[in-house]
N, C-alpha and C positions, 0 to 999 in steps of 0.2 A: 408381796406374797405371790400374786401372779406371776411374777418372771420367773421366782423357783419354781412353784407348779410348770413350768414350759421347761425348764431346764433339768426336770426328772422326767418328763413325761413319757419320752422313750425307755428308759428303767421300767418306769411302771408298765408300760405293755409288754415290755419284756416279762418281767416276773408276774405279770397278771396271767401267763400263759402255762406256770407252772402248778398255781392254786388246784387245778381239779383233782389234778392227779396225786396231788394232797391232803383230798377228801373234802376241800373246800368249794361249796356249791354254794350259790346264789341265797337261797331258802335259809341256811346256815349262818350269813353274815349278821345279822341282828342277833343271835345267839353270841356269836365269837365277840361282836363288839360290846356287849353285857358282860359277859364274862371276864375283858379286859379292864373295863370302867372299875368292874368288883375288886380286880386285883390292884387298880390303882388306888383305888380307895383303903382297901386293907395297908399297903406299904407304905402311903402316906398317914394313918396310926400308927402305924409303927416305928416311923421316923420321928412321929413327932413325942412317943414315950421313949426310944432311945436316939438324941437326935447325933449322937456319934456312930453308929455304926457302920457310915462310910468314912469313918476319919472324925479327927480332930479331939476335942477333949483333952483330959490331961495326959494321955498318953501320947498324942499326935508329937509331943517333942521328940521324943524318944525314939518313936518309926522313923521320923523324921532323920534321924544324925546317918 
């Protein structure tokens, strides 16, 4: 895990330099990352009552041909 974190690192300061100007400030990050947790919590519900709807099921043959 560490040698990935080194091997994006430069990425990340690159694109960390675009966040302001994108309304994204400091104060705001504990908000955005709530807000993310929510949405992954909501689409894993919803995966898990329709668990085809990125594929598969009985129509997945059919896409498939």
């Amino acid at each position: 895990m560490e040698a990935q974190r080194g091997e994006v690192a430069p990425l990340i300061t690159y694109f960390s330099g675009f966040l302001p100007d994108l309304g994204v400030r400091p104060e705001a990050l504990a908000t955005i990352e709530e807000s993310h947790e929510a949405y992954l919590e909501l689409l894993d519900a919803n995966l898990f009552q329709h668990p085809y709807h990125l594929g598969g099921g009985r129509h997945w043959p059919i896409l498939a041909r």
